[in-house]
FIPADREN-593343 format. One record per residue (C-alpha): z, x, y; residue in one letter. Coordinates in steps of 0.25 Angstrom, whole numbers, padded with zeros to 4 digits, always signed. Each point is the difference from the previous one (the first is absolute). Last residue first. Example, Ala and Ser with C-alpha at 12.3 -4.5 7.8 and 13.67 -1.06 7.14 Angstrom:
REM FIPADREN-593343
+0029+0055-0004S/+0002-0006-0014A/
***
This chain:
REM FIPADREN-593343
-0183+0069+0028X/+0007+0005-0012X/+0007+0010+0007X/+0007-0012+0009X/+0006-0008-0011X/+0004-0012+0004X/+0005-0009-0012X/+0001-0015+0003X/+0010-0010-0008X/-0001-0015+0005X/+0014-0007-0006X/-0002-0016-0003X/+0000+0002-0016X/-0006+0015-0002X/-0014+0002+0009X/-0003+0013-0001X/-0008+0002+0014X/-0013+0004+0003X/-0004+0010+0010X/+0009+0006+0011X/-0006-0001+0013X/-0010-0012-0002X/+0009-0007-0010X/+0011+0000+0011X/-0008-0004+0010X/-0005-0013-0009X/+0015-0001-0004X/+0001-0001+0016X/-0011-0009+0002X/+0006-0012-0012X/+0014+0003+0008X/-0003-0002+0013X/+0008-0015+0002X/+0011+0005-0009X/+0001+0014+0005X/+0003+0007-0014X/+0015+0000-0006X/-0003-0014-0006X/-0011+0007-0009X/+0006+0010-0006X/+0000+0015+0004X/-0001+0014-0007X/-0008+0014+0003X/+0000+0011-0009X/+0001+0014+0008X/-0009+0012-0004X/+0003+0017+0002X/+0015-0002+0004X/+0008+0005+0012X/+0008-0014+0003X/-0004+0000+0015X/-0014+0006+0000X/-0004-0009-0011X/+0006-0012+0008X/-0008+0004+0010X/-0011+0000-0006X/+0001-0014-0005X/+0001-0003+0015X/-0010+0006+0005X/-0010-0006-0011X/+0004-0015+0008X/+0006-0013-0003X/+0001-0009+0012X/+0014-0010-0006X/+0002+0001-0013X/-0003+0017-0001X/+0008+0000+0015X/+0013-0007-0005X/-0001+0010-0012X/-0002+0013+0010X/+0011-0005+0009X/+0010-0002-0012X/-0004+0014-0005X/+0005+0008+0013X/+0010-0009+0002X/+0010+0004-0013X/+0015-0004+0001X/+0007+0003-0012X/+0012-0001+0008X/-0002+0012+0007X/-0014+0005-0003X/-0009-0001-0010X/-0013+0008-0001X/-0013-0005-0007X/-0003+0004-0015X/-0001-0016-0003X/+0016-0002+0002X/+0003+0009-0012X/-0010+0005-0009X/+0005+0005-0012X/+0014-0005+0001X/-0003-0005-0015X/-0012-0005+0002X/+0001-0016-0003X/+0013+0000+0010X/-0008+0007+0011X/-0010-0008-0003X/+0007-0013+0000X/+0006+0004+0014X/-0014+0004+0004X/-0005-0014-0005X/+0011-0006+0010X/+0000+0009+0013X/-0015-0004+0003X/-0012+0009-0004X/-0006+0014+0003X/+0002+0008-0011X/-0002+0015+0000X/+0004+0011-0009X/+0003+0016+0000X/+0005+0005-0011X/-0012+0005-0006X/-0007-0002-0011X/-0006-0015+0002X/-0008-0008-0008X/+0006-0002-0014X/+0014-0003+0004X/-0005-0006+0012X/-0008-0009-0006X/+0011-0005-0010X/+0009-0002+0015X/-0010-0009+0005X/+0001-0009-0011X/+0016-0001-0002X/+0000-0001+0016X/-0011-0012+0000X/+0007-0008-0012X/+0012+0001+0008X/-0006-0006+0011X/-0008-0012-0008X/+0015-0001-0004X/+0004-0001+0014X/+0010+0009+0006X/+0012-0007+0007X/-0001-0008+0014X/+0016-0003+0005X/+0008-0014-0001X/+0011-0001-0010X/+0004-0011+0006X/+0006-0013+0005X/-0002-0008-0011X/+0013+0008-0009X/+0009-0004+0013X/-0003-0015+0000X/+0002-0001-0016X/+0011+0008-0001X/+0009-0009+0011X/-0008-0013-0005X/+0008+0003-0013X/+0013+0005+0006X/+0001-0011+0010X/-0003-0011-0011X/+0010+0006-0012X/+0011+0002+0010X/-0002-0015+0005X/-0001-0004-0016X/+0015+0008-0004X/+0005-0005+0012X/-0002-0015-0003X/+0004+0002-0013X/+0012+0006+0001X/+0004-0010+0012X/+0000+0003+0015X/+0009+0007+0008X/+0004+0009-0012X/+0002+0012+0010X/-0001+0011-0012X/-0013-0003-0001X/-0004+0004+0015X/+0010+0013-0002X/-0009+0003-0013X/-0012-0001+0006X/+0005+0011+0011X/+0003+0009-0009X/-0013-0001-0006X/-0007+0001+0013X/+0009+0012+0004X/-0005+0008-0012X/-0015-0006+0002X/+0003+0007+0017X/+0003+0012-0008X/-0012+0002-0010X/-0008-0006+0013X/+0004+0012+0009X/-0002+0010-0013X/-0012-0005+0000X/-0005+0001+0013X/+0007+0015+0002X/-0016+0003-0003X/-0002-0002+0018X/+0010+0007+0003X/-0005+0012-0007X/-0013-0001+0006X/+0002-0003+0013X/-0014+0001+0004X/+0002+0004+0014X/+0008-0002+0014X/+0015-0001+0001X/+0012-0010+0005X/-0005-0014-0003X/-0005+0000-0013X/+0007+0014-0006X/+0013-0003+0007X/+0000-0014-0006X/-0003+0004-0015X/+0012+0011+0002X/+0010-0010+0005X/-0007-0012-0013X/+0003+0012-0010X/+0014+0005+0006X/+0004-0014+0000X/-0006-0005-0015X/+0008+0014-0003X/+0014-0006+0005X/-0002-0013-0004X/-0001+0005-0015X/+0011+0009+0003X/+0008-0011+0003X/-0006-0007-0013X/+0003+0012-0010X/+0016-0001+0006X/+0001-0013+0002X/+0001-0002-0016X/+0001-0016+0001X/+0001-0008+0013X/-0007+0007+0012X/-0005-0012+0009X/-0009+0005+0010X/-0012+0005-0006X/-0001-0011-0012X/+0000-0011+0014X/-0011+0010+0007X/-0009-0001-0012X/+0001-0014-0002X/-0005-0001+0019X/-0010+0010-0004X/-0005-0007-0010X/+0000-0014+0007X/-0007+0008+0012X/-0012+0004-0009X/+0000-0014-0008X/-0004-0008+0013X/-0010+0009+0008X/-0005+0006-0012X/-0004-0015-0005X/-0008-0002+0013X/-0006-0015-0003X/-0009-0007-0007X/-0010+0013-0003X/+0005+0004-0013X/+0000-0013-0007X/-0016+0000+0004X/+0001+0013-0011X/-0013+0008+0002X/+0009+0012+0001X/+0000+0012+0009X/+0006-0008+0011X/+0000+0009+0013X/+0014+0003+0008X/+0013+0002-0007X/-0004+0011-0006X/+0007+0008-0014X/+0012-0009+0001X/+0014+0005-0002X/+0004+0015+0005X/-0015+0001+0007X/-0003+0015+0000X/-0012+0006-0007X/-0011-0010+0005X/-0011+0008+0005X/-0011-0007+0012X/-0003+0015+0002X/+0007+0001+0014X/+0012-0008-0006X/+0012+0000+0009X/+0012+0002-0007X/+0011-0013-0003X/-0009-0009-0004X/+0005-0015+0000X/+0011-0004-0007X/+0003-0012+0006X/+0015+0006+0003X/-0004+0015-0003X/-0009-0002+0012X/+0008-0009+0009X/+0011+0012-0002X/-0009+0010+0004X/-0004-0006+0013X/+0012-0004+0005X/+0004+0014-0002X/-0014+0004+0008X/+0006-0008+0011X/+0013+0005+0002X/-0006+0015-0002X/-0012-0001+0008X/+0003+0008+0014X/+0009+0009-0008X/-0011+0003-0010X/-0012+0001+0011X/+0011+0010+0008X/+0002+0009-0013X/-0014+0003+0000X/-0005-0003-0015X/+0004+0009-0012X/-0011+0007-0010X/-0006-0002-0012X/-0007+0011-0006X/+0005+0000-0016X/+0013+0008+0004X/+0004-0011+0009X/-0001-0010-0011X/+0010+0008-0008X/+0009+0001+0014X/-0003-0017+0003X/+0006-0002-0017X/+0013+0010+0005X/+0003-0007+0013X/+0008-0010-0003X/+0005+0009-0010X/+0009+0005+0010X/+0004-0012+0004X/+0007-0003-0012X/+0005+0014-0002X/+0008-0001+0014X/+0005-0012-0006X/+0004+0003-0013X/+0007+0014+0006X/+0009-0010+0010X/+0004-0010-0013X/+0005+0013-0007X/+0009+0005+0012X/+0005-0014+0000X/+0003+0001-0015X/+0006+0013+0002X/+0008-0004+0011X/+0007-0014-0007X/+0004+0007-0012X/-0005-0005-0013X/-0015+0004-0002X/-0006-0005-0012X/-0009-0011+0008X/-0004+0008+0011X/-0003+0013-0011X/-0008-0011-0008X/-0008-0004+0012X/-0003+0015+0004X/-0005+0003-0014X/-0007-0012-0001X/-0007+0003+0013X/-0004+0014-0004X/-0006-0004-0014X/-0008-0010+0009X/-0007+0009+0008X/-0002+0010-0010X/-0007-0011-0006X/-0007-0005+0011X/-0008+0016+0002X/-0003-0001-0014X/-0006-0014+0001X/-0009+0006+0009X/-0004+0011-0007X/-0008-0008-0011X/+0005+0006-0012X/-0001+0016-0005X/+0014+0001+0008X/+0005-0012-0006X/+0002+0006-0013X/+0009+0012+0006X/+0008-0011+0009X/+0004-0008-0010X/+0006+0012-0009X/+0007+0005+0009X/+0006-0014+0004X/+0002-0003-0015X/+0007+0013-0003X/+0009-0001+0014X/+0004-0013-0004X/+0002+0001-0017X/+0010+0013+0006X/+0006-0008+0011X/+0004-0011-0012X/+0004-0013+0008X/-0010-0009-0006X/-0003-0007+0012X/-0007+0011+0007X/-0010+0003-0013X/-0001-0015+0001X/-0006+0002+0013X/-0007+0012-0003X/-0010-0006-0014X/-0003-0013+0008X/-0006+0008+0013X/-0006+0011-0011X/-0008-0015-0007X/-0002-0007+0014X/-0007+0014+0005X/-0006+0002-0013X/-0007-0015+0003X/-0002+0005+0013X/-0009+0012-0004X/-0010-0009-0007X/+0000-0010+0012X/-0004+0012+0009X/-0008+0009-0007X/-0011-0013-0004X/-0002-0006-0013X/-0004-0015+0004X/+0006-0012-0002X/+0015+0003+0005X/-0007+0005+0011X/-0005-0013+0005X/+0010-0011-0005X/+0013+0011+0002X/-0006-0002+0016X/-0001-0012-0002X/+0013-0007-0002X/+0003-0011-0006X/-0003+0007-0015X/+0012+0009+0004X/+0009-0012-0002X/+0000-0003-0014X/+0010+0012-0005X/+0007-0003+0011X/+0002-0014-0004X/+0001+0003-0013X/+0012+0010+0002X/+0007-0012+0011X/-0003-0012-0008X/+0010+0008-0012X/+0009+0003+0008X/+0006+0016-0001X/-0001+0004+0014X/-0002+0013+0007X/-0005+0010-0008X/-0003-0010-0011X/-0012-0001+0011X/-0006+0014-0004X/-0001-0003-0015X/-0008-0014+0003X/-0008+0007+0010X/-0004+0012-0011X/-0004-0013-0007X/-0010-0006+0011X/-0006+0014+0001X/-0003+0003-0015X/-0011-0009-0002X/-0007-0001+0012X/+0003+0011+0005X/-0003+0009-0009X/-0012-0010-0008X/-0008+0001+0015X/+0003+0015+0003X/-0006+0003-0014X/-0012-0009+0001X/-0011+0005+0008X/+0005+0014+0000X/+0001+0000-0016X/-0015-0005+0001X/-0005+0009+0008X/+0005+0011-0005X/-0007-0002-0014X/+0007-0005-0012X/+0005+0012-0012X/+0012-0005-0002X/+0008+0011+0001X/-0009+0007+0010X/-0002-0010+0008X/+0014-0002-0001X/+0003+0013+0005X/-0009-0001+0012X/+0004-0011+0006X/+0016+0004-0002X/-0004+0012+0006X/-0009-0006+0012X/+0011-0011+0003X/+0012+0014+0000X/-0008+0008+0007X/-0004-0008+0013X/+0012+0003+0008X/+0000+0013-0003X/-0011+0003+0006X/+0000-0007+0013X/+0014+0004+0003X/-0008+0015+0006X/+0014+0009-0002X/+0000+0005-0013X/-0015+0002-0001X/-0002+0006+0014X/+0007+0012-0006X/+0011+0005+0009X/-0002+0012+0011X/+0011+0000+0008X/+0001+0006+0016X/+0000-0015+0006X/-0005-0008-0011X/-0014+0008-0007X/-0008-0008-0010X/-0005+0007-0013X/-0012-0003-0009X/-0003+0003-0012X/-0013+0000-0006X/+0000+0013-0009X/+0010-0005-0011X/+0015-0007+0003X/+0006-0010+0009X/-0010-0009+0004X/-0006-0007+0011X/-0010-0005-0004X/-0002-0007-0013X/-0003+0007-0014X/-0014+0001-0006X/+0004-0003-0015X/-0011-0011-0003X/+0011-0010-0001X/+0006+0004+0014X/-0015-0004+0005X/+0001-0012-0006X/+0013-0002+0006X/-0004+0002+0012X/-0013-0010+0002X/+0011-0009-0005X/+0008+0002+0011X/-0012+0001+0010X/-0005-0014-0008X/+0013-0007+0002X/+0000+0001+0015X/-0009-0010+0002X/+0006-0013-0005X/-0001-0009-0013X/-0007+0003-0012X/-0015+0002-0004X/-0001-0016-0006X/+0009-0005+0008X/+0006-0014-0002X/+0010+0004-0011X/+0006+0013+0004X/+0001-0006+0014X/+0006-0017-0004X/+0007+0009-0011X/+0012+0000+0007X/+0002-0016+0000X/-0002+0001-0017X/+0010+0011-0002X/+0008-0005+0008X/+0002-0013-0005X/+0000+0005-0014X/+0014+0009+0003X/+0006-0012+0008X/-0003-0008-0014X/+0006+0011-0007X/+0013+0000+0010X/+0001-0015-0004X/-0001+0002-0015X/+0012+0010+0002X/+0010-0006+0007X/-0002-0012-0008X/+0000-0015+0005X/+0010-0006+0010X/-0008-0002+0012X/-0003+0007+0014X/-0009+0011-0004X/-0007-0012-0011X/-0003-0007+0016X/-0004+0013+0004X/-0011+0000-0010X/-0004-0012+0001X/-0003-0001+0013X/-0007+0014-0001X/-0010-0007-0010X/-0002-0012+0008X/-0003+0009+0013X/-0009+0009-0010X/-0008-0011-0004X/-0003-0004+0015X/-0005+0011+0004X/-0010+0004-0012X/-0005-0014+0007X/-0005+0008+0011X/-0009+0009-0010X/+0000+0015+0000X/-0013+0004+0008X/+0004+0004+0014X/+0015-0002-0004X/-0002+0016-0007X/-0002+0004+0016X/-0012+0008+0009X/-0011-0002-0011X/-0011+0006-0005X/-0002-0002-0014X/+0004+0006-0011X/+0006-0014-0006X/+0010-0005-0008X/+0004-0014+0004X/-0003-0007-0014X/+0012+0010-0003X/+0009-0007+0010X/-0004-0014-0005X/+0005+0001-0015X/+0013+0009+0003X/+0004-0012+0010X/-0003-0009-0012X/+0007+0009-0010X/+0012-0001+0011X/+0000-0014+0002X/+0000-0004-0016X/+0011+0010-0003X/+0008-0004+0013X/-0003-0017-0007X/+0004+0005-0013X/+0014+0005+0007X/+0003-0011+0005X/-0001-0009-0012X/+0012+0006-0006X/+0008-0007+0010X/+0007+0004+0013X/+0015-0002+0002X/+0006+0003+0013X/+0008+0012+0004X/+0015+0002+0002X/+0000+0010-0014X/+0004+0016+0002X/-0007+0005-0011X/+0001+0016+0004X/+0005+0004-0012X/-0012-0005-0008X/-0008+0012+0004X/+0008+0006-0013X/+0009+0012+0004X/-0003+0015-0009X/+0005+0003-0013X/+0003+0015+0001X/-0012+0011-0002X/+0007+0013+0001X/-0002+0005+0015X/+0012+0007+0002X/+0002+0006-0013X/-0012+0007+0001X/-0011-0002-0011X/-0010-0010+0011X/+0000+0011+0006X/-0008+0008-0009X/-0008-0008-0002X/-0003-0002+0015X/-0002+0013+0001X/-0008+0004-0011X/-0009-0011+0002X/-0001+0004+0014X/-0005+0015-0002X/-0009-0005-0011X/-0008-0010+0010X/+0001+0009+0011X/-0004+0014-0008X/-0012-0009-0008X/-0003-0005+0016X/-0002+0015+0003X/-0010+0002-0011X/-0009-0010+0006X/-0002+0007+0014X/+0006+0000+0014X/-0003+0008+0013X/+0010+0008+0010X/+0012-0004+0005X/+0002-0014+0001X/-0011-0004-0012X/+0010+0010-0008X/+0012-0008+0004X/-0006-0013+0001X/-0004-0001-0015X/+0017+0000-0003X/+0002-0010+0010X/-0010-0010-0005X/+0005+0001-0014X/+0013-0002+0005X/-0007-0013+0008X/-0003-0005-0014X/+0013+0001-0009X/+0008-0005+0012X/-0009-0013+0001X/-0001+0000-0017X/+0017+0002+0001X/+0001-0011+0009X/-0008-0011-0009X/+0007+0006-0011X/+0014-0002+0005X/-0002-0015+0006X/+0003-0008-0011X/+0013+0008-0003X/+0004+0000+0013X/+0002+0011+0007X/+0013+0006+0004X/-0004+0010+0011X/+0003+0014-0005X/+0002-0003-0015X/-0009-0012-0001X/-0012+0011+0005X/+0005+0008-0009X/-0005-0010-0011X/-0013-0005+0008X/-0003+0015+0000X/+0002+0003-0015X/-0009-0014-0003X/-0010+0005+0012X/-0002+0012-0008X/-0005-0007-0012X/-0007-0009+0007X/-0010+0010+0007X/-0005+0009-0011X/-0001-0012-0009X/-0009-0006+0010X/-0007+0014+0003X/-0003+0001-0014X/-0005-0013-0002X/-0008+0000+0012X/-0006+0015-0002X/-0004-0004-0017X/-0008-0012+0006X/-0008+0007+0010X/-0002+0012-0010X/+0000+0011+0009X/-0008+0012-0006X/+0008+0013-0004X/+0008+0001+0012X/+0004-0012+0002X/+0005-0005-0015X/+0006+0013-0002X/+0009+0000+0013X/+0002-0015-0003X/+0005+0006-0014X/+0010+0010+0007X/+0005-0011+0008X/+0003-0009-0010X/+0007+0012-0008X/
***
């Protein structure tokens, strides 16, 4: 019936209002069947039953507008089918005899005392610290140009968010509710993620705007190639078989599920795309992220410090700091990932080979329209547990050893499995004399590298995509004179890796899950080191295993606390206050050392939302031309709906494009009419619109230059700090 009435609502005139309201409803009610099931499978607690049913709730709805987006197109009516399909699903679940709602655990179990006493008082100074920290971040906003948000956030913002960390870790370590301290942790990442969100007026990062540039065109029906059905198909031959190119691309079907669950709640509750891009990756992880943490550490220990701990620790590291702010294919799919990961293990502990198959199945279905990587780890994973348990089942001494020999022939054979994915994408192996002559040394290499956690890749475009624990450890981004006393990478990287190692070694409670924890943070570090040292390219897919690195380095972390605790060298309080200081100037040195990468302006945006108005009007064909730098074409192609993709010039591999990069530098630099037509011969169309700012003009020719220009192009539209000419050669 909500359904039906949101149909009605939309297609009749979309009242904003009516749309939220409905939507909500729409959205709670399932999550309250969910959460119950939900405590069937995985024995939630109570508290925690809606919050995980909502998450559910959500990326069902994603999964369900993946499908059509996946094979062909998507329109309204097919999120009516999805939203009534899974109502009646889930309803009709919830009637099963297996699920019936039981009284689920309290989070109160897990009081496990030993901590300290801290006072109400606390509390009101992490209230005061955070609406502070709250206060200067949004007196940061800008739509400037600038190369990091710690160019305008201010250094005392710093400071506040050490206190506020101290607290916080100190109220991990005490006696107070398990509850109110996972809410503070909850708030603590909602404010340290929105440092992206927050500060940028146009959003965070570059790739954004080709996704959102898709899903506007998915919401005007034009399906996405490749696809599966009507006259655009496409087929790929492999060896004497002819397959379509959609089902074996991996592109695709890693975008489908983000862009449907974009979509759908665009069309629920009636907000543009760009802002459910700007904030939907940010309130996921944010909010749902430290708690999935919470579920996966009961996995392996049921102490209270431990859960909150993990639940804590992903706001130390930065690559959960980064994407976890921003709604990117790679933090969405690794939150399933975390979610199916969670789902199979206790699948394997519950003993049922019916309930194990079904979950597995059903896990590996929704995770083929997720980001494929996290497929490919997956299977990984389900193999190794099922090996493990075979190993720890088995009772005669030769099927156990015949067992141990398959696990580690499967160990190192997914050694090589990430390097064969990167293969695929054009990387190729060095000469096996270089790797012989190097080994030694470049095993030295890697390991000082994870030690100080310094890049592991080399970064031709100055990209930072593969630091486990600090973003750079190199240029101080912030205007912080703390920062600059000494080399704080140097000294909390190592004490770090040194934690980490200790919760790698010792193998206490549940072995099992940890030993093939290690196991995976082995195959992941081999496969990283192979890339590096051993191949030539990109390595793409070795590069996006960052986060599950630091999702299992933080496990190992936590683990790694606890043994430190455990020691009780020192009094209660004096480890409860040294814990507090290395984990507060740990976040705080790591969060200042990046995000750094130029974004669109909004003087940029403001340019691409105008030029494409003129376009609509002024051009028939489909043939355009825009000569400008990668950022406004970014926004332009994110403004137009993939109307005009990368200005109308040609992209090559690795959306590499020399022919327009050599005509921009020369407009900036000697601009001359032989240039702009060449830009028309190049793209094909009739006029091109030329685009440049003043700091990408020779500085010390810029006043004769935009003379040139003038002279050669007429008058610019002048829109913030963006010139705008439009050369038309008929008109001449």
């Amino acid at each position: 019936m909500v359904s039906l009435s949101w149909w009605l609502n939309f297609s009749q005139g979309r009242i904003i209002w009516l749309s939220i309201l409905l939507s909500g409803f729409y959205l709670i009610i399932n999550a309250i069947w969910l959460g119950q099931i939900l405590n069937k499978i995985i024995g939630l607690e109570k508290e925690l039953e809606l919050i995980f049913g909502l998450f559910l709730i959500l990326f069902l709805v994603g999964f369900g507008l993946a499908i059509p987006i996946f094979f062909f197109k998507v329109l309204p009516i097919y999120l009516l089918i999805v939203l009534l399909f899974l109502t009646i699903v889930i309803s009709g679940l919830t009637k099963l005899k297996y699920f019936s709602p039981t009284e689920a655990a309290s989070l109160n179990q897990f009081e496990d005392g030993g901590g300290i006493n801290v006072s109400q008082k606390w509390l009101v100074v992490f209230g005061v610290l955070f609406f502070l920290s709250l206060f200067f971040l949004i007196k940061s906003r800008t739509g400037a140009f600038i190369l990091s948000p710690w160019q305008v956030i201010r250094p005392y913002y710093l400071y506040l968010w050490g206190l506020l960390t101290f607290i916080l870790v100190l109220l991990i370590f005490s006696k107070r509710k398990i509850g109110q301290i996972l809410l503070l942790i909850i708030l603590a990442s909602l404010l340290l993620h929105a440092y992206l969100p927050i500060v940028y007026q146009t959003g965070f990062g570059g790739d954004k705007w080709r996704h959102l540039g898709a899903e506007r065109s998915l919401i005007n029906g034009e399906p996405y190639l490749p696809v599966l059905f009507g006259e655009q198909v496409s087929m790929k031959k492999i060896g004497p078989i002819k397959i379509p190119e959609v089902l074996i691309v991996g592109n695709k079907n890693s975008y489908v599920n983000m862009w449907g669950l974009t979509i759908a709640l665009s069309w629920l509750f009636g907000f543009d795309v760009f802002w459910i891009d700007l904030l939907l990756g940010y309130l996921l992880c944010a909010i749902f992220f430290p708690l999935l943490l919470f579920k996966f550490g009961q996995l392996l220990s049921r102490r209270k410090k431990f859960l909150l701990l993990l639940a804590f620790l992903p706001l130390c590291f930065s690559p959960f700091q980064t994407y976890g702010s921003i709604t990117m294919p790679n933090s969405f799919g690794f939150l399933w990932f975390v979610f199916a990961l969670l789902l199979i293990i206790y699948a394997f502990r519950s003993g049922s080979k019916k309930y194990l198959i079904g979950t597995i199945v059903l896990a590996i279905l929704l995770s083929y329209f997720n980001y494929i990587l996290y497929l490919i780890l997956l299977l990984e994973i389900i193999v190794l547990a099922f090996v493990s348990k075979r190993i720890s089942l088995s009772r005669r001494p030769l099927s156990k050893t015949i067992w141990l020999i398959l696990l580690v022939l499967i160990i190192f054979g997914f050694f090589l499995v990430i390097p064969a994915a990167d293969l695929v994408s054009h990387n190729t192996f060095k000469n096996l004399a270089f790797i012989k002559a190097n080994l030694f040394k470049d095993i030295i290499d890697f390991a000082k590298r994870i030690f100080l956690s310094q890049p592991i890749f080399p970064r031709p475009f100055n990209m930072e995509q593969d630091n486990w624990l600090f973003t750079q450890v190199t240029q101080n981004l912030n205007r912080s004179i703390f920062l600059k006393l000494i080399r704080w990478s140097w000294i909390l990287a190592p004490i770090t890796i040194v934690l980490i190692w200790w919760g790698f070694i010792k193998q206490k409670e549940d072995g099992g899950t940890k030993k093939l924890f290690s196991i995976l943070l082995l195959i992941i570090l081999v496969n990283q080191f192979i890339a590096t040292y051993f191949m030539n390219g990109n390595h793409i897919f070795n590069k996006r295993l960052v986060l599950l690195t630091a999702f299992l380095m933080m496990i190992f972390l936590a683990l790694g606390l606890i043994n430190w605790w455990d020691l009780k060298i020192f009094s209660t309080k004096a480890r409860v206050v040294s814990a507090a200081v290395f984990l507060s100037l740990l976040l705080t040195m790591v969060y200042v050392s990046g995000p750094q990468m130029q974004t669109v302006t909004s003087d940029e945006l403001r340019a691409a939302q105008y030029l494409w108005q003129k376009l609509q009007v002024n051009n028939t064909g489909k043939k355009y031309c825009v000569l400008a730098n990668t950022w406004p074409l970014l926004a332009l192609e994110g403004v137009s709906g993939r109307n005009i993709v990368t200005g109308g010039f040609p992209v090559y591999f690795e959306y590499a494009q020399p022919e327009r990069v050599q005509l921009f530098d020369n407009i900036n630099k000697n601009p001359s009419l032989k240039d702009i037509n060449r830009a028309l011969v190049i793209t094909g169309a009739s006029s091109c619109y030329v685009m440049t700012e003043d700091r990408w003009i020779y500085v010390f020719k810029k006043s004769q230059i935009l003379s040139q220009l003038n002279a050669i192009l007429g008058q610019p539209e002048k829109i913030g700090d963006v010139y705008l000419w439009h050369y038309q050669p008929s008109a001449r």
